[in-house]
FILORO-288899 format. One record per residue: x, y, z of N, C-alpha, C in turn; residue number from 1. Coordinates in pm, 1 decimal, decimal comma. Last residue first. Layout:
<pts>
[pt [X Y Z] [X Y Z] [X Y Z] NUM],
...
</pts>
This chain:
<pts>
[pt [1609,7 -296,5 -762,4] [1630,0 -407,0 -716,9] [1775,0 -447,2 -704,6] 82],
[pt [1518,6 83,5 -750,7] [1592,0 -61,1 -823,2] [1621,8 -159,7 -742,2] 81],
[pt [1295,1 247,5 -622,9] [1434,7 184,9 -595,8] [1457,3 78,7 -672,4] 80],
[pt [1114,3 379,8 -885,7] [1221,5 486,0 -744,5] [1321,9 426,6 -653,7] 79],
[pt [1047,1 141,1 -995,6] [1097,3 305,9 -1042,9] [1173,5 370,1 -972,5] 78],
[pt [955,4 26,5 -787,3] [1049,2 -26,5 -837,9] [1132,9 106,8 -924,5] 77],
[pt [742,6 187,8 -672,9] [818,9 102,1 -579,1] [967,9 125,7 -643,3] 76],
[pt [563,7 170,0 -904,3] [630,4 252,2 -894,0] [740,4 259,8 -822,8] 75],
[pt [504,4 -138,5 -973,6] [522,2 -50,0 -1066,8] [668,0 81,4 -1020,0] 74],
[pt [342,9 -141,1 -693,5] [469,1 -244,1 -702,7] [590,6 -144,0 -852,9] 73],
[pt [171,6 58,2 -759,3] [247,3 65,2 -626,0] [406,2 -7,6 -701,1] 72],
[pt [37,5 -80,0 -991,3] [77,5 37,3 -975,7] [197,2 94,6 -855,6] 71],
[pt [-53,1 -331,7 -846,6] [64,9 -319,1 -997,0] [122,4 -153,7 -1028,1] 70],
[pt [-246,1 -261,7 -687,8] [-112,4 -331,1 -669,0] [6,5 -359,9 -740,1] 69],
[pt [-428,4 -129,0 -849,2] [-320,8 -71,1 -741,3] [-252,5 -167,7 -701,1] 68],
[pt [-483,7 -344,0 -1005,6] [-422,0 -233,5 -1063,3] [-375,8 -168,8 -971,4] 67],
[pt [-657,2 -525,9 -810,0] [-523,2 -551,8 -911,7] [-463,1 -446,1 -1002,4] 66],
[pt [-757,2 -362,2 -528,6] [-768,4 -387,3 -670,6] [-633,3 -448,2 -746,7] 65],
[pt [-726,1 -517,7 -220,1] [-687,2 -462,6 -267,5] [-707,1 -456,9 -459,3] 64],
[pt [-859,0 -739,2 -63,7] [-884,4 -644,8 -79,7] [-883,6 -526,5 -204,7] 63],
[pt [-562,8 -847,0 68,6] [-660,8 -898,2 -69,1] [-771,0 -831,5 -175,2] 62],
[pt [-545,1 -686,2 300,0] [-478,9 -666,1 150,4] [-521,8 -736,5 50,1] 61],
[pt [-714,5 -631,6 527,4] [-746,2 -738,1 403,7] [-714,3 -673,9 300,8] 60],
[pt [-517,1 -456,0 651,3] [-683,0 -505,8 720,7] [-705,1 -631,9 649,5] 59],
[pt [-191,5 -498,7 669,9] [-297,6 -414,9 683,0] [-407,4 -506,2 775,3] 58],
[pt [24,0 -581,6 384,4] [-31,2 -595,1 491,6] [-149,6 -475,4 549,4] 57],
[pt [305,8 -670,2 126,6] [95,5 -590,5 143,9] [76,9 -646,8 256,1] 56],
[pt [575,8 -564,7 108,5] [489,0 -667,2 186,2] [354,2 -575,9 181,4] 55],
[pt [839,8 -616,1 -130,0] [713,5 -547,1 -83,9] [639,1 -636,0 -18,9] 54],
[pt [1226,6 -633,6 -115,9] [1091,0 -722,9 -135,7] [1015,8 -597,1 -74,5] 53],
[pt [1428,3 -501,8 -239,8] [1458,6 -609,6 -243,9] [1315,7 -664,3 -205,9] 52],
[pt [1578,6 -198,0 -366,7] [1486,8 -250,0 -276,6] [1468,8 -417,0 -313,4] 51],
[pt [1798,1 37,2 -204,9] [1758,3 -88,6 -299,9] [1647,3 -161,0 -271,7] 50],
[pt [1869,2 390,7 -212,8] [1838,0 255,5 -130,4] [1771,9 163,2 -261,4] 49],
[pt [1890,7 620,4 -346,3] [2010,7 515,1 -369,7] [1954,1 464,8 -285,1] 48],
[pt [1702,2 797,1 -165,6] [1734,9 805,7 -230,0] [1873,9 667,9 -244,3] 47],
[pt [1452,8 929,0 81,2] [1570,4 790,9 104,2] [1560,2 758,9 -34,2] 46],
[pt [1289,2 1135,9 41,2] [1358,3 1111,6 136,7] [1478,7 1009,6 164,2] 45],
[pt [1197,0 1049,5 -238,8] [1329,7 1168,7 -192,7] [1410,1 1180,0 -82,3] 44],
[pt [1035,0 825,8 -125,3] [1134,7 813,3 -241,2] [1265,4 934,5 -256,5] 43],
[pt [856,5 915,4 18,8] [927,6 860,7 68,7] [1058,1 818,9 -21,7] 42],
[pt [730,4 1061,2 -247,2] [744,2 1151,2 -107,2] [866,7 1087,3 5,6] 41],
[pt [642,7 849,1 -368,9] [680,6 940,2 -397,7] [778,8 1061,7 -283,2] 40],
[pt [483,4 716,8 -180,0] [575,3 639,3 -230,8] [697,4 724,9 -286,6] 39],
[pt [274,3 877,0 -157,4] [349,1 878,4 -36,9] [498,6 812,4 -77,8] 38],
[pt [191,4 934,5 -432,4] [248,1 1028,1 -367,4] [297,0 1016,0 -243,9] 37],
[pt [88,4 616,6 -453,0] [196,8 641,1 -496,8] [251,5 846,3 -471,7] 36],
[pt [-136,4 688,9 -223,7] [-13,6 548,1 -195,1] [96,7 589,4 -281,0] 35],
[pt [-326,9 873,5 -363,1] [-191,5 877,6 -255,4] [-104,4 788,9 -172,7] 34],
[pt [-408,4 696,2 -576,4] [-296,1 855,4 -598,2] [-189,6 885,8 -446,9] 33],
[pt [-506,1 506,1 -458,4] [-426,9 480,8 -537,9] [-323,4 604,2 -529,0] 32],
[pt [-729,9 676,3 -353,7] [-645,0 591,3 -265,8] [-517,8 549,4 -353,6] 31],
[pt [-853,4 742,7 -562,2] [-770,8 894,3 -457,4] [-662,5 790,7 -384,3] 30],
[pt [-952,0 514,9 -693,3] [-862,5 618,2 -732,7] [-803,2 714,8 -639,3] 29],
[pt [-1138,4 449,6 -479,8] [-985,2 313,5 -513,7] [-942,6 471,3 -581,2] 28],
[pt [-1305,7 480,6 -243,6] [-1235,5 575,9 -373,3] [-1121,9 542,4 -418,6] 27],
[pt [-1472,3 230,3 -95,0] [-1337,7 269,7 -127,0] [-1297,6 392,0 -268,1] 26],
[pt [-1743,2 147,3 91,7] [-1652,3 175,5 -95,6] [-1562,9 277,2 -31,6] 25],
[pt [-1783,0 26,4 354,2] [-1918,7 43,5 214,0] [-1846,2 55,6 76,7] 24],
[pt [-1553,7 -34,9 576,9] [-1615,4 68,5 469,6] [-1699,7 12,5 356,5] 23],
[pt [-1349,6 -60,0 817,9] [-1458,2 -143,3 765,7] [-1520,3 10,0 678,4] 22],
[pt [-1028,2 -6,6 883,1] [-1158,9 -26,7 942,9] [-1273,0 -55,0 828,9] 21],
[pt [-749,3 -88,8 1110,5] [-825,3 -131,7 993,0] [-974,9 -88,2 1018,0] 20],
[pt [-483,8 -104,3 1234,3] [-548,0 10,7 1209,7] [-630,0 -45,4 1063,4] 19],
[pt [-455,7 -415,8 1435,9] [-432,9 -311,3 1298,5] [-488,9 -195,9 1284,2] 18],
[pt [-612,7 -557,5 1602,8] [-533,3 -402,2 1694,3] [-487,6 -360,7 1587,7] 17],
[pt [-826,8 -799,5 1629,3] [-800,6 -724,9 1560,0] [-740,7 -614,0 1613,2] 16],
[pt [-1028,2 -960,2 1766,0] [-901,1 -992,1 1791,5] [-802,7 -867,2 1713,3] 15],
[pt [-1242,5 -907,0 1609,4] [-1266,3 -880,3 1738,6] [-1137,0 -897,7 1850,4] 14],
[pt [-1234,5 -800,8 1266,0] [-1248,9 -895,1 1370,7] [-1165,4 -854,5 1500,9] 13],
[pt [-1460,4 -630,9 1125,4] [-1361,0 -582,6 1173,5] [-1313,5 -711,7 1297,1] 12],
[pt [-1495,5 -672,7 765,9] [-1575,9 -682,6 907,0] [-1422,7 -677,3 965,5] 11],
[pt [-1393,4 -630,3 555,5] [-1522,7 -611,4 486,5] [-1579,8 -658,5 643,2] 10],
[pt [-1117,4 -341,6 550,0] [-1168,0 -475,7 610,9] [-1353,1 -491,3 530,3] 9],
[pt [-853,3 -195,4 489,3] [-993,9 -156,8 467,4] [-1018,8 -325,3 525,5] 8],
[pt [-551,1 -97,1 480,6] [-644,4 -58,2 610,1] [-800,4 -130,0 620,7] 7],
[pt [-293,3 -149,5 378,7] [-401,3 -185,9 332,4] [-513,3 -128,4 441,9] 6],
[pt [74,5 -44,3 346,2] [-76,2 -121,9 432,5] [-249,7 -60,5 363,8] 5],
[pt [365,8 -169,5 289,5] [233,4 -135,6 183,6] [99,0 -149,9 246,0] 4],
[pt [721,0 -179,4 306,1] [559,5 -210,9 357,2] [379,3 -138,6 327,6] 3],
[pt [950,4 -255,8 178,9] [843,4 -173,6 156,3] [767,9 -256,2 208,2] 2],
[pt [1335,8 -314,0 220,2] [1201,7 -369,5 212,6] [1100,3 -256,1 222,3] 1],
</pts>
């Protein structure tokens, strides 16, 4: 399994211990680049593993653009086969 965290929040609720924090804009591109260089990075490290499900979690993975999530998921899959 892959866990995929999201950090960004549009308010930080008060019950809240995620590492999430609240931001004006997001550099969706740098952020993108280094989700899939960590993906990357974690991909040599643990080689022949399978992967079987991705969990978006975080602050408000919703959040999240529909192209980085297709990108991630995209690459995820590249580096472990199902």
């Amino acid at each position: 399994a892959l866990y995929v965290h999201w950090p960004f929040c549009v308010s930080k609720c008060p019950y809240c211990d995620f590492n999430s924090h609240v931001r004006d804009s997001v550099d969706q591109a740098a952020w993108r680049d280094a989700l899939l260089a960590d993906l990357a990075y974690e991909a040599q490290a643990l080689p022949g593993r399978r992967l079987g499900s991705i969990f978006f979690g975080g602050g408000t993975p919703s959040l999240m653009p529909p192209e980085t999530v297709a990108a991630v998921i995209d690459a995820a899959t590249a580096h472990w086969p199902a």
